[in-house]
TIFI-489883 format. One line per field, with one value per atom (N, C-alpha, C, CB): x, y, z; residue number from 0; atom name. Coordinates in pm, whole numbers, plus 50000, padded with zeros to 5 digits. Atoms other than C-alpha are relative to their C-alpha. Glycine has a CB too. Layout:
c1: (X, ...) .
c2: (Y, ...) .
c3: (Z, ...) .
pos: (NUM, ...) .
site: (CA, ...) .
//
This chain:
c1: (49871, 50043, 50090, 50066, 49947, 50188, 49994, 50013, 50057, 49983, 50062, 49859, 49954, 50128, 50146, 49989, 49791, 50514, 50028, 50096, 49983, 50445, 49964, 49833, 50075, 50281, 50158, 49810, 49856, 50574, 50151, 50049, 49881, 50833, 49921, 50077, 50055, 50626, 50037, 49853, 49955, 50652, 50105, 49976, 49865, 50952, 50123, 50034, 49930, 51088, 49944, 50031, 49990, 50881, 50062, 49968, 49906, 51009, 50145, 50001, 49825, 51361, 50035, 50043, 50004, 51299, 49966, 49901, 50031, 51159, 50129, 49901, 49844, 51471, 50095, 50062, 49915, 51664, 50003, 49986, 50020, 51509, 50044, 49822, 49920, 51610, 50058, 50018, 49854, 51918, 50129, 50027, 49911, 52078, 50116, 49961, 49975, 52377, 49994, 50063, 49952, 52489, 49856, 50093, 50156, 52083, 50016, 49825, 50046, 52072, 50152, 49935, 49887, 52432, 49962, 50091, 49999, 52330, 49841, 49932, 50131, 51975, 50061, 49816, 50022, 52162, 50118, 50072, 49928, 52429, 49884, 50104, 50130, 52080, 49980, 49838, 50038, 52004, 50085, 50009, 49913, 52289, 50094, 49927, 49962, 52540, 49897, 50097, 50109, 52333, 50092, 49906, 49925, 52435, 50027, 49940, 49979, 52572, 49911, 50184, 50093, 52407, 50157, 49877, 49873, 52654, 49921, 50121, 50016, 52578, 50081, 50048, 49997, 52562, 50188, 49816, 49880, 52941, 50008, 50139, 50029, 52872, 50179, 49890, 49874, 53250, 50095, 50047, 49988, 53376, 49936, 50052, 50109, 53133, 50122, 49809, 49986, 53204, 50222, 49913, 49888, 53605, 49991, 50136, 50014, 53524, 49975, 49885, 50072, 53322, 50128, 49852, 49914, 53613, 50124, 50019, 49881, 53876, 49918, 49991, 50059, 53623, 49890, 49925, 50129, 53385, 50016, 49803, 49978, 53460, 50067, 50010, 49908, 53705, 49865, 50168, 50127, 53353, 49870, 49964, 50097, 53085, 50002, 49981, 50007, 53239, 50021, 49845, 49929, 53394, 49838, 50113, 50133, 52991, 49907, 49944, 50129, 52858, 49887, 49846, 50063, 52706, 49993, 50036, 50001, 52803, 50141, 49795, 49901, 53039, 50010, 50107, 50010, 53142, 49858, 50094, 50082, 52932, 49839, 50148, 50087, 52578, 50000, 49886, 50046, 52464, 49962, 49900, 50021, 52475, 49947, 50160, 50094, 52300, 49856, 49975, 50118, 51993, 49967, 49907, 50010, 52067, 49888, 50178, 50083, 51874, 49818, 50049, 50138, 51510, 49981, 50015, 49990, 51558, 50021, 50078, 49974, 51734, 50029, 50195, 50039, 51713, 50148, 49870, 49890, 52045, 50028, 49970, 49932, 52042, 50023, 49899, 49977, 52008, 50123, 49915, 49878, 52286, 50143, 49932, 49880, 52502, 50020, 49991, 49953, 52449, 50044, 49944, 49909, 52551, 50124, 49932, 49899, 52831, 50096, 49985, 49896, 52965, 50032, 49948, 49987, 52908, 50012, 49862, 49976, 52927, 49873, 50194, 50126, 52669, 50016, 49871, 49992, 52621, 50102, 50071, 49865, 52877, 50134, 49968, 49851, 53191, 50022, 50093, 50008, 53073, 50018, 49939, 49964, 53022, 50078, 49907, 49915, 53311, 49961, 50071, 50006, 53302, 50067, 50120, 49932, 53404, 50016, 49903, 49979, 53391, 50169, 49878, 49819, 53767, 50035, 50084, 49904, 53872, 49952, 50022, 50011, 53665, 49944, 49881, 50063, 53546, 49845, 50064, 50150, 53162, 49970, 49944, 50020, 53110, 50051, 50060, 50007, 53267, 49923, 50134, 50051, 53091, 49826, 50072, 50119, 52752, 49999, 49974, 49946, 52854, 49925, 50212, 49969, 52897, 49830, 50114, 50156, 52495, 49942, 49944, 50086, 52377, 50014, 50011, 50059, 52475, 50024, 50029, 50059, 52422, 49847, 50031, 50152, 52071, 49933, 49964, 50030, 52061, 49967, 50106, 50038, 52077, 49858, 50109, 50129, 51760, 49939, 49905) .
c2: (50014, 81297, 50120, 49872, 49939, 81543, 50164, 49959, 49919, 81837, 49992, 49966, 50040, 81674, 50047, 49823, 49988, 81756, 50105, 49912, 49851, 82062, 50093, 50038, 49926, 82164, 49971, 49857, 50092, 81999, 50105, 49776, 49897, 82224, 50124, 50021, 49861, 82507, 50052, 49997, 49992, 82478, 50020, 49958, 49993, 82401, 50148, 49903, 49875, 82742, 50084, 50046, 49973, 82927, 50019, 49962, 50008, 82811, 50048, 49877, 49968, 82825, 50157, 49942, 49854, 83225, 50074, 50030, 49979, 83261, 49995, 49924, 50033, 83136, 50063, 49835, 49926, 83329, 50134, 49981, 49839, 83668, 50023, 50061, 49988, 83626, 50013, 49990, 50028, 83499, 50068, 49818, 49940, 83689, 50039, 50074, 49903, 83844, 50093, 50002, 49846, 84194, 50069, 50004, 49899, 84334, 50075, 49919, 49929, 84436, 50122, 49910, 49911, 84616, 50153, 49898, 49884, 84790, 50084, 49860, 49929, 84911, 50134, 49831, 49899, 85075, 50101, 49907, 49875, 85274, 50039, 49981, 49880, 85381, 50091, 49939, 49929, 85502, 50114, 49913, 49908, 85689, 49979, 50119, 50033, 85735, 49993, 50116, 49944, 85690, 50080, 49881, 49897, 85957, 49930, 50112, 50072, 85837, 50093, 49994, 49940, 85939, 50063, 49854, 49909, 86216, 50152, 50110, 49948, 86462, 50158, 49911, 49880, 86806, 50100, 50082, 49940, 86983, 50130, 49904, 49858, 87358, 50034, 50114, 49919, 87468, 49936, 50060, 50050, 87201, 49925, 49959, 49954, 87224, 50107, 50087, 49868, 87578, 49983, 50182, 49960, 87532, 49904, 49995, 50097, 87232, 50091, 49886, 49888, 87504, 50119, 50088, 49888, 87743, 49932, 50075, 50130, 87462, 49983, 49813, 50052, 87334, 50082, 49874, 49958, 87531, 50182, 49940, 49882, 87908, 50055, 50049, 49947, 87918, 49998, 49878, 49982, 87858, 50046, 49868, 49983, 87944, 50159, 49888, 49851, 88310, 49944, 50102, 50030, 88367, 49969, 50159, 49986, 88418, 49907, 50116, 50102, 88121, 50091, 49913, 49944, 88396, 49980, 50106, 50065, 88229, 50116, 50014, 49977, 88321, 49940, 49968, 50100, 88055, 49921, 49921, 50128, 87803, 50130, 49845, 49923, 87946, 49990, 49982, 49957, 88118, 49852, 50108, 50150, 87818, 50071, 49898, 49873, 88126, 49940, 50171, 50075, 87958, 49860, 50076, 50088, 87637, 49876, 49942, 50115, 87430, 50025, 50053, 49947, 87608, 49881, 50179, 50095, 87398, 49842, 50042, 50167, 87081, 49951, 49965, 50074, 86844, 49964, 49842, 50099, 86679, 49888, 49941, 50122, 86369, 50075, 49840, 49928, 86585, 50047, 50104, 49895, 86804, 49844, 50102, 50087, 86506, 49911, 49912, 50034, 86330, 50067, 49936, 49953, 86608, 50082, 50068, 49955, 86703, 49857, 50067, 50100, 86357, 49934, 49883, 50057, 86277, 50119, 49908, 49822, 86660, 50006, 50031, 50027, 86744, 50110, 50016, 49880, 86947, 49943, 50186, 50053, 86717, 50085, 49999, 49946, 86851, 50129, 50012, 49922, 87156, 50056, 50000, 50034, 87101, 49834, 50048, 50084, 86859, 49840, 50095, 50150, 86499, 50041, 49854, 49975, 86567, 49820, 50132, 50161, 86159, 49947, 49864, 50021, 86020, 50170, 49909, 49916, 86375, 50041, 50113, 49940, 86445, 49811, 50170, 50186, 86119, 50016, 49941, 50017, 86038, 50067, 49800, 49907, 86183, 50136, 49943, 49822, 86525, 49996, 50106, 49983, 86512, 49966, 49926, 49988, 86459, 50130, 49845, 49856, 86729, 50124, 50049, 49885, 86961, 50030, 49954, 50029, 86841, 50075, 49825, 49958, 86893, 50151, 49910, 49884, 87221, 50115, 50035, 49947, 87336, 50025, 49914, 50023, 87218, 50084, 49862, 49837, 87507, 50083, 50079, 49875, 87756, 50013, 50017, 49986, 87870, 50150, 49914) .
c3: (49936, 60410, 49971, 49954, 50005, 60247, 50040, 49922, 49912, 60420, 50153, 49994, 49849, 60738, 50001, 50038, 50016, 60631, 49967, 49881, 50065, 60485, 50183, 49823, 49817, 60864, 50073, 50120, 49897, 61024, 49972, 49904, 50009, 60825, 50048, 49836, 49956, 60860, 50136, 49999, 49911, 61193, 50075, 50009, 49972, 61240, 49998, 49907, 50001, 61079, 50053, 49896, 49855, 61281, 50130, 50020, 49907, 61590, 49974, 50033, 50041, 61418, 50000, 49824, 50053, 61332, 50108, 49884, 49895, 61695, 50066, 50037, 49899, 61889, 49938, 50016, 50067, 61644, 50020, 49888, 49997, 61682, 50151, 49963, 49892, 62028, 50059, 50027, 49929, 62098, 49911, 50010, 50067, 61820, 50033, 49965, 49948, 61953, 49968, 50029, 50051, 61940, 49989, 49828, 50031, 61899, 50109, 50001, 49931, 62237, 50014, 50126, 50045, 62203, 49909, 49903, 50174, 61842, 50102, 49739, 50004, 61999, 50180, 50029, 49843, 62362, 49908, 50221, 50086, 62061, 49974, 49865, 50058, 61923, 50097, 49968, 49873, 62249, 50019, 50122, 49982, 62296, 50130, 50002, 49832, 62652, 50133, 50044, 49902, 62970, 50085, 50090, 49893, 63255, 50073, 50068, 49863, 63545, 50121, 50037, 49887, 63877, 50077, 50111, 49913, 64011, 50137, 49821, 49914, 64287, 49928, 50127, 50060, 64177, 50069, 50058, 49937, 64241, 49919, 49992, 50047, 64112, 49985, 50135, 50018, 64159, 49958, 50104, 50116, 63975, 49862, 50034, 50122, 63712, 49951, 50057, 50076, 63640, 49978, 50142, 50069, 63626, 49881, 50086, 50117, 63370, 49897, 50012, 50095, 63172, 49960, 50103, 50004, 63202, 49944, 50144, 50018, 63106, 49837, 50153, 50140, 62792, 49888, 50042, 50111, 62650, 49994, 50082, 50056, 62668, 49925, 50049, 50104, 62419, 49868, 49970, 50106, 62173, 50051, 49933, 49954, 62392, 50063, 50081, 49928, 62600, 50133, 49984, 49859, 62929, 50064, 50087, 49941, 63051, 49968, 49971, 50119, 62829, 49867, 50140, 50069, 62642, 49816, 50051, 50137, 62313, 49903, 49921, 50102, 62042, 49855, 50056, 50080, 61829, 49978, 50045, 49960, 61957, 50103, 50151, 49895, 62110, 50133, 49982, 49910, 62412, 50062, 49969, 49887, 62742, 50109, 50061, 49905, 62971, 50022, 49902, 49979, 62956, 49942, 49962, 50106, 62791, 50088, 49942, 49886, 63118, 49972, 50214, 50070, 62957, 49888, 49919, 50090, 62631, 50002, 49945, 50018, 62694, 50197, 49861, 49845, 63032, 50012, 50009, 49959, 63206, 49911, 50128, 50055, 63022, 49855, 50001, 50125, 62666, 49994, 49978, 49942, 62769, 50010, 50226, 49992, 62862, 49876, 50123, 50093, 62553, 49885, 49981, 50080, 62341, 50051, 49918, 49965, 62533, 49970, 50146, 49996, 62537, 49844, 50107, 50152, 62148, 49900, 49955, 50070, 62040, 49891, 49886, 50048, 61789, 49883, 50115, 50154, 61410, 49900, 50040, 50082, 61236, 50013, 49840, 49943, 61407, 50067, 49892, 49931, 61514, 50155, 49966, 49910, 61834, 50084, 50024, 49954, 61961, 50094, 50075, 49918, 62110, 50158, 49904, 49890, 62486, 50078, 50094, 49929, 62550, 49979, 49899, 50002, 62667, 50012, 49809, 49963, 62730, 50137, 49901, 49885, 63047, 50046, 50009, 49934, 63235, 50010, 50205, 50008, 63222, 50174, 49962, 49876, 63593, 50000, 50114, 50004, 63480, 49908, 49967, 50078, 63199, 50076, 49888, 49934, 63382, 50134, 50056, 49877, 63661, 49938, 50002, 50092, 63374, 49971, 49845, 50039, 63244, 50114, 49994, 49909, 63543, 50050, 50104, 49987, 63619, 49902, 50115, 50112, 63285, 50006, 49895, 49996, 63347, 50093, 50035, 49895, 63610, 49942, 50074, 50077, 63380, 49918, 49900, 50063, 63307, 49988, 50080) .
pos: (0, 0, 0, 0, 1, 1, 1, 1, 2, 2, 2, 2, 3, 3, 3, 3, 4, 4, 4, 4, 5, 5, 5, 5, 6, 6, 6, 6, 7, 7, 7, 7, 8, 8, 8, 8, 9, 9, 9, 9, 10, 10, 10, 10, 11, 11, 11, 11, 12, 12, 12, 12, 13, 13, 13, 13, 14, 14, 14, 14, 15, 15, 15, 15, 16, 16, 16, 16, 17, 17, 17, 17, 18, 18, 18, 18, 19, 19, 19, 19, 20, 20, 20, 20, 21, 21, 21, 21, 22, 22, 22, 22, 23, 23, 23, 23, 24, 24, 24, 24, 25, 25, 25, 25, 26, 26, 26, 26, 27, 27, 27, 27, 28, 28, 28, 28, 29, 29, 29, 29, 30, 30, 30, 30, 31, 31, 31, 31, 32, 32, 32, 32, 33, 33, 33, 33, 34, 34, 34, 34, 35, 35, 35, 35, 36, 36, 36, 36, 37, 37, 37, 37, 38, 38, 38, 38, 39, 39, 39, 39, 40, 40, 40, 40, 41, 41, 41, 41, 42, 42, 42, 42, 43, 43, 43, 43, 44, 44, 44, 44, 45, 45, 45, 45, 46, 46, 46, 46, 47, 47, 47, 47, 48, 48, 48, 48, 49, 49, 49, 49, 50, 50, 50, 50, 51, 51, 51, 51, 52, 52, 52, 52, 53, 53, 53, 53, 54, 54, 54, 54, 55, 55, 55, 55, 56, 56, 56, 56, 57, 57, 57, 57, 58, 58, 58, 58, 59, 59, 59, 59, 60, 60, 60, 60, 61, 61, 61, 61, 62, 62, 62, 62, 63, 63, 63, 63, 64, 64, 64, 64, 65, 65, 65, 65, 66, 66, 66, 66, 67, 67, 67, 67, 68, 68, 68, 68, 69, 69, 69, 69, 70, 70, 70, 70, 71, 71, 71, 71, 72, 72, 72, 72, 73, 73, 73, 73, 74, 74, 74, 74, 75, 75, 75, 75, 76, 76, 76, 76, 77, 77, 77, 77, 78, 78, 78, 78, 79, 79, 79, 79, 80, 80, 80, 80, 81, 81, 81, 81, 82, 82, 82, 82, 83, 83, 83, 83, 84, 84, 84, 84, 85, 85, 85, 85, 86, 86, 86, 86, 87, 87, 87, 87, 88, 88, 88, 88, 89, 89, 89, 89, 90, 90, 90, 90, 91, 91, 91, 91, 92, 92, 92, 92, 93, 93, 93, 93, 94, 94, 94, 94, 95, 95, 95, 95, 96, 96, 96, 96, 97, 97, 97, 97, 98, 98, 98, 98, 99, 99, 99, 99, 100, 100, 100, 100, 101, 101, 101, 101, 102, 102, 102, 102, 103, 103, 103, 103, 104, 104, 104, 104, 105, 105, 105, 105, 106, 106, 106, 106, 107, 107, 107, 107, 108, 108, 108, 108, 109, 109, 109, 109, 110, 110, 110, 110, 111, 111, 111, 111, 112, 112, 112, 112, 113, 113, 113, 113, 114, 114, 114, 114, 115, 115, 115, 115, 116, 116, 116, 116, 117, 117, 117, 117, 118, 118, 118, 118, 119, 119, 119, 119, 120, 120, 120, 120) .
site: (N, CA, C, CB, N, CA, C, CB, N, CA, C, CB, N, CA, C, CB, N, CA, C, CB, N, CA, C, CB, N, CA, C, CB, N, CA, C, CB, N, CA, C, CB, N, CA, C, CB, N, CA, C, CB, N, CA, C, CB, N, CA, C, CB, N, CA, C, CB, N, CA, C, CB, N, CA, C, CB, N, CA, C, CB, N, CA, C, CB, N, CA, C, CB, N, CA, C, CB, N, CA, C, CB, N, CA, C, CB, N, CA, C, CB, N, CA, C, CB, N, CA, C, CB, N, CA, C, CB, N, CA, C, CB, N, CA, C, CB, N, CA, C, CB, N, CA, C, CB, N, CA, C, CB, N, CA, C, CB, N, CA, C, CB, N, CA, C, CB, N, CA, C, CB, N, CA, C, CB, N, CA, C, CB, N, CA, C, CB, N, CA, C, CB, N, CA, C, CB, N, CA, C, CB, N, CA, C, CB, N, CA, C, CB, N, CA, C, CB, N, CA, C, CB, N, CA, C, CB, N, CA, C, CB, N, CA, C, CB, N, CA, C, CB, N, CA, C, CB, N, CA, C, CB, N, CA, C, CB, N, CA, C, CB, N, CA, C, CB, N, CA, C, CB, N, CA, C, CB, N, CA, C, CB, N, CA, C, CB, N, CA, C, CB, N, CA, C, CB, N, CA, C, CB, N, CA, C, CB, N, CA, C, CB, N, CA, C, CB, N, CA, C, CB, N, CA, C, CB, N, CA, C, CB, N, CA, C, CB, N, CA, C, CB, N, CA, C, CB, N, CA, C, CB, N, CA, C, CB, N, CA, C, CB, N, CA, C, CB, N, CA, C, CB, N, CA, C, CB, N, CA, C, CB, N, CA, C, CB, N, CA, C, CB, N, CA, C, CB, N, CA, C, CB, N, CA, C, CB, N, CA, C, CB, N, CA, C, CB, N, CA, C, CB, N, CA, C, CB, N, CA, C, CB, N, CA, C, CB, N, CA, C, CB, N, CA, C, CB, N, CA, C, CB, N, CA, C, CB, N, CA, C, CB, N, CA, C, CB, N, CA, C, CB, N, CA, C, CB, N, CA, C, CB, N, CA, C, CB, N, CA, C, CB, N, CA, C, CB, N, CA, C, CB, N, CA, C, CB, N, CA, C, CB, N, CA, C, CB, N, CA, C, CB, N, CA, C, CB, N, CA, C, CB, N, CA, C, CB, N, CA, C, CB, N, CA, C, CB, N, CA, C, CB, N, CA, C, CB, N, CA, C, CB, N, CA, C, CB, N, CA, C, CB, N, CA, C, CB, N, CA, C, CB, N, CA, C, CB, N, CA, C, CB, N, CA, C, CB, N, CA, C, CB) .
//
């Protein structure tokens, strides 16, 4: 009998540890911050791109992107892809080095910007 009760809890937490791992909240939250921002789907606008670039980033990067402060963006579309590019533009990156640009440009300039960064090659 007592094989029978011991099965019975067993079971029981199981199941209990099942429906739990589940319905947890907040997991699927904490695992899309792991992830990082997703891009939005924007349509490539080259000539406001480049005044964004001329507005944010050549005071560390050079009137030409050729780098300065901050490195060379002349070929930065060789190395890193659109979505790369947009998530360290929007969360900045090097522990303060390069700047957080999220809340100061809106997620569609800030993907603009990715994308025709991602030109440069």
């Amino acid at each position: 009998m007592k094989k029978w009760i011991m099965s019975g809890l067993f079971f029981f937490a199981c199941a209990f540890a099942l429906v739990l791992m589940f319905t947890v909240p907040g997991r699927e939250q904490e695992m899309a911050e792991k992830a990082g921002p997703v891009m939005p789907q924007v349509t490539l606008d080259a000539a406001s791109a480049e005044e964004k670039a001329k507005g944010s980033c050549i005071s560390c990067h050079g009137n030409q992107l050729e780098g300065g402060v901050g490195p060379s963006l002349q070929k930065v579309g060789a190395e890193s892809n659109a979505e790369q590019l947009y998530k360290t533009i929007s969360k900045g990156k090097g522990g303060g080095k390069m700047p957080a640009f999220e809340g100061q440009l809106s997620d569609e300039e800030i993907a603009n910007l990715a994308l025709w960064l991602s030109e440069k090659k």
